[in-house]
C-alpha positions in Angstrom: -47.2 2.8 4.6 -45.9 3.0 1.0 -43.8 6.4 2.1 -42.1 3.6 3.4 -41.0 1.6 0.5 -37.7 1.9 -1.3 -39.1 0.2 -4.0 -42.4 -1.2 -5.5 -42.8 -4.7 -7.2 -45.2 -4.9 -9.9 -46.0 -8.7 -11.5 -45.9 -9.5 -15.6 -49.0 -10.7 -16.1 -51.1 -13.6 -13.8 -47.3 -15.9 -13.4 -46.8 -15.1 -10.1 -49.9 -14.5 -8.5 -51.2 -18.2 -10.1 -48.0 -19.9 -8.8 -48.9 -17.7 -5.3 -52.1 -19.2 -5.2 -51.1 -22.8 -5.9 -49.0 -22.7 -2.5 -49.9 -23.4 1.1 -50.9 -20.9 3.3 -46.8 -21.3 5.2 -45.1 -20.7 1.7 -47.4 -17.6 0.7 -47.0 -16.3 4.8 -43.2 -16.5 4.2 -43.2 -15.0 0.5 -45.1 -12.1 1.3 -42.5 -11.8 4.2 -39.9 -11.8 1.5 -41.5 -9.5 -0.3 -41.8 -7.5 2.2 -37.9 -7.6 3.3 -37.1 -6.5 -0.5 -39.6 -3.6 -0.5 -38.3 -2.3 2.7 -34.8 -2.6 3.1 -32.5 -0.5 1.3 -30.3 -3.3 1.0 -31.5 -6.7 1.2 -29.3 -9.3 2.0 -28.3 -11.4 -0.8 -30.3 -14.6 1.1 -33.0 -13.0 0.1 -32.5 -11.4 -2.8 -29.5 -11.6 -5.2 -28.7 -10.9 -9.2 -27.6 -14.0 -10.9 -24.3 -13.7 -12.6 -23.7 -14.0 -16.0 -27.6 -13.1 -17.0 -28.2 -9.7 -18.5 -30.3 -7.8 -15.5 -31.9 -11.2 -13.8 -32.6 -11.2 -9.8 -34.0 -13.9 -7.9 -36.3 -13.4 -4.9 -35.0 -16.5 -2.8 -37.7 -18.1 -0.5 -37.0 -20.7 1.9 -39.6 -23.0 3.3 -38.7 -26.3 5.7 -36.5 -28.1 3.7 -38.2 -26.4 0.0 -36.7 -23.5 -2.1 -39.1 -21.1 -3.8 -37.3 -18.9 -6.7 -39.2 -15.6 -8.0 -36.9 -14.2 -11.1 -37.5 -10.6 -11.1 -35.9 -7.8 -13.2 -35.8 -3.8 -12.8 -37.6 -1.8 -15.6 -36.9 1.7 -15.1 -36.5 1.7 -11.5 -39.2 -0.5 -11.1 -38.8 -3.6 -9.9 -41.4 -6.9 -11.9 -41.6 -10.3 -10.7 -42.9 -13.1 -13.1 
């Protein structure tokens, strides 16, 4: 289904699939949701995914858990979208 993407994500390095793996099996169930939402959508709302102002380029993928806030930085890199 990856005609179905309107864009990729790619991960620098083993940082976010180590911090992946040190989560419960509800926080990786709703990240890979998230991830999901951002690959999708054409516009994701900013809940989910936002830029943070005053960086040069930096987004944050925005997971929420219960009462528990996960953060995934992520910046484009020629149209390509990394998470670390």
């Amino acid at each position: 289904m990856k005609e179905n993407f309107k864009r990729n994500i790619y991960y620098y390095k083993r940082y976010f699939l180590d911090f992946f793996l040190s989560q419960t099996k509800d926080v990786q169930k709703k990240i890979k949701w998230t991830l999901e939402l951002v690959m999708t959508l054409e516009r994701v709302p900013s809940k989910y995914f936002c830029y943070l102002p005053g960086t040069d380029g930096l987004y944050e993928i925005r997971v929420e858990v219960g009462n528990n806030i996960f953060r995934v930085f992520s910046f484009f890199d020629e149209e390509t979208l990394l998470s670390c």
